[in-house]
C-alpha positions in Angstrom: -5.1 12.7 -1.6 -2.1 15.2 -1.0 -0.7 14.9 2.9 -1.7 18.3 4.6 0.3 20.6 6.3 -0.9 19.1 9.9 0.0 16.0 9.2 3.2 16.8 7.6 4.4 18.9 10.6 3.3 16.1 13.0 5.6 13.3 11.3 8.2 15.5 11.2 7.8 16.6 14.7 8.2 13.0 15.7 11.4 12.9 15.0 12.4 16.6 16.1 11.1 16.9 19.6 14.7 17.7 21.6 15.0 21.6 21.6 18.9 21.7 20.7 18.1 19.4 17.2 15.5 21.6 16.7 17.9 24.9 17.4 20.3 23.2 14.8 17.8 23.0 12.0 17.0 26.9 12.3 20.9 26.9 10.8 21.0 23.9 8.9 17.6 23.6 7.0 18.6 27.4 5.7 22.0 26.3 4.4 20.9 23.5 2.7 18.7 25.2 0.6 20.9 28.1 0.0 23.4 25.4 -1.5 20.8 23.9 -3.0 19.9 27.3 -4.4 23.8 27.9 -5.7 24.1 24.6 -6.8 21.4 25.0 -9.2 21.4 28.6 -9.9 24.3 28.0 -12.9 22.1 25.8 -15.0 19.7 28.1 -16.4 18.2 28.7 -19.9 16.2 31.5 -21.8 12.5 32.0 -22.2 12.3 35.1 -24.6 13.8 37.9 -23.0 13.6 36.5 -19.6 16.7 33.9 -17.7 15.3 31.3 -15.6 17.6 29.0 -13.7 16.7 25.8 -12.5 16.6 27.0 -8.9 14.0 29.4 -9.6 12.5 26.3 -11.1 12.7 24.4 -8.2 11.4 26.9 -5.8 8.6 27.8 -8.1 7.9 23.9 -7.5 8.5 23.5 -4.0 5.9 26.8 -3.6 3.2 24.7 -5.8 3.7 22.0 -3.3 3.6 24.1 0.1 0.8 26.1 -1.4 -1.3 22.6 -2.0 -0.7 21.7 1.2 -3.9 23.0 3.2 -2.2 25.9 5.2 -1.7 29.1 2.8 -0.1 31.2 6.0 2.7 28.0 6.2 2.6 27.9 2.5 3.6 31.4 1.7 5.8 32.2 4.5 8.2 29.1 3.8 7.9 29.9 -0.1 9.3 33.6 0.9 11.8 32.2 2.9 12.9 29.8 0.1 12.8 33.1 -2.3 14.8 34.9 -0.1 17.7 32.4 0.4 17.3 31.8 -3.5 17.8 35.5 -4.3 21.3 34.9 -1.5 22.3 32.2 -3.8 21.8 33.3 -7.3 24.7 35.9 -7.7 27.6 33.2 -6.2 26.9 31.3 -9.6 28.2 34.1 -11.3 31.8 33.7 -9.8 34.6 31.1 -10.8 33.6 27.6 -11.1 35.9 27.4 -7.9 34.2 29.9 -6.0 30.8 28.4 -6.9 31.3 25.1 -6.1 33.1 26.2 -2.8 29.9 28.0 -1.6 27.2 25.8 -3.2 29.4 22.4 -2.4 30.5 24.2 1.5 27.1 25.2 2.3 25.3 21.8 1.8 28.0 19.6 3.9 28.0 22.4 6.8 24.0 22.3 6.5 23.7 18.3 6.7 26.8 18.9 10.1 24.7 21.0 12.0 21.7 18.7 10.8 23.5 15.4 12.2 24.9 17.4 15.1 20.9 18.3 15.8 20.1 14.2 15.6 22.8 13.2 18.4 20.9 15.3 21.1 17.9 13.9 19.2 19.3 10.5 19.6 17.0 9.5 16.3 17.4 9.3 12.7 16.6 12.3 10.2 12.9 12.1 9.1 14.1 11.7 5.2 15.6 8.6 6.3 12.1 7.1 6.3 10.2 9.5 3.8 11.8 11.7 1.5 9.0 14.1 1.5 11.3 15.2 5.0 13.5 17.2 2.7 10.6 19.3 1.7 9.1 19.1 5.3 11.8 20.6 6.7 12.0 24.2 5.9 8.2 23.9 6.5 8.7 23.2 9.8 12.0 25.7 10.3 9.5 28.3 9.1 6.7 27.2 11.3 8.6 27.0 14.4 9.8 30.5 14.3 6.5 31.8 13.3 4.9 29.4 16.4 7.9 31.7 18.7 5.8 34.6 17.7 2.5 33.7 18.3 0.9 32.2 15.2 -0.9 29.0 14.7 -1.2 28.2 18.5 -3.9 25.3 17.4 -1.4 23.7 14.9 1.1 23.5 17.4 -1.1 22.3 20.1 -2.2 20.0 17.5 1.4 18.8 16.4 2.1 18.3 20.4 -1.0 16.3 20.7 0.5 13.9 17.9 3.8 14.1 19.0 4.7 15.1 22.4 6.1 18.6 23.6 9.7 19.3 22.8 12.3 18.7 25.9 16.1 17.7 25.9 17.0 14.8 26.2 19.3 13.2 29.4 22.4 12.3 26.9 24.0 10.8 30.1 21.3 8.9 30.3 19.8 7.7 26.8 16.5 6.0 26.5 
């Protein structure tokens, strides 16, 4: 049976519980999958009269797998997200190879900066060190902490502090 959302976002949570990592990944998560998005927006092929690249591919696959996971809200509102930063991405694979591999190649090692920036105050390991599923978790959990700031899905994240503690920062004078 597929992991649901709930679960998911509490074994993510576990290791994102300092509020400055968790500040970083509202910058990070984003510009990872904008590069991912540029990256992959060059490779693309023709169906018919339509062009599909293989990052429209891979969000249409990353939406069939949010959309599965038991929380259509979550689901939809990271898939839009993902769309939007997609739609950001596509036209800088039209520039020079240069150009494109500056903003897809940029993007991804300032995205994984902030994102090891984010672990130091965590003082913990990225989740995708110990399941890869994290890399998919993560704008999940971007997109359901800003939507928790406004005031949805108050018994998910009551939930998600039940299984993993509330957020706090963390003494870095003083380290566990």
């Amino acid at each position: 049976m597929a992991r649901q959302a709930t679960d998911l976002m509490a074994q993510y949570a576990a290791y994102h519980r300092d509020r400055r990592n968790i500040a970083t990944h509202f910058v990070g998560i984003p510009l990872i999958v904008f590069a991912v998005g540029v990256l992959l927006a060059r490779g693309e092929f023709h169906v018919g009269d339509y062009t599909v690249t293989l990052g429209w591919l891979a969000w249409v696959a990353a939406t069939l797998w949010y959309l599965t996971r038991g929380n259509l809200v979550l689901g939809l509102a990271t898939a839009l997200v993902n769309a939007i930063l997609m739609a950001l991405a596509h036209p800088l694979a039209a520039g020079t190879t240069a150009s494109w591999l500056a903003w897809g190649l940029g993007s991804f090692v300032v995205g994984w900066i902030i994102q090891f920036v984010g672990h130091y105050y965590e003082g913990r390991k990225p989740a995708f060190v110990d399941d890869l599923i994290g890399l998919l978790v993560g704008p999940m959990f971007v997109v359901g902490e800003a939507l928790f700031a406004l005031g949805w899905g108050r018994e998910l994240l009551a939930e998600i502090e039940r299984r993993a503690g509330p957020t706090h920062l963390r003494d870095l004078t003083h380290p566990a």
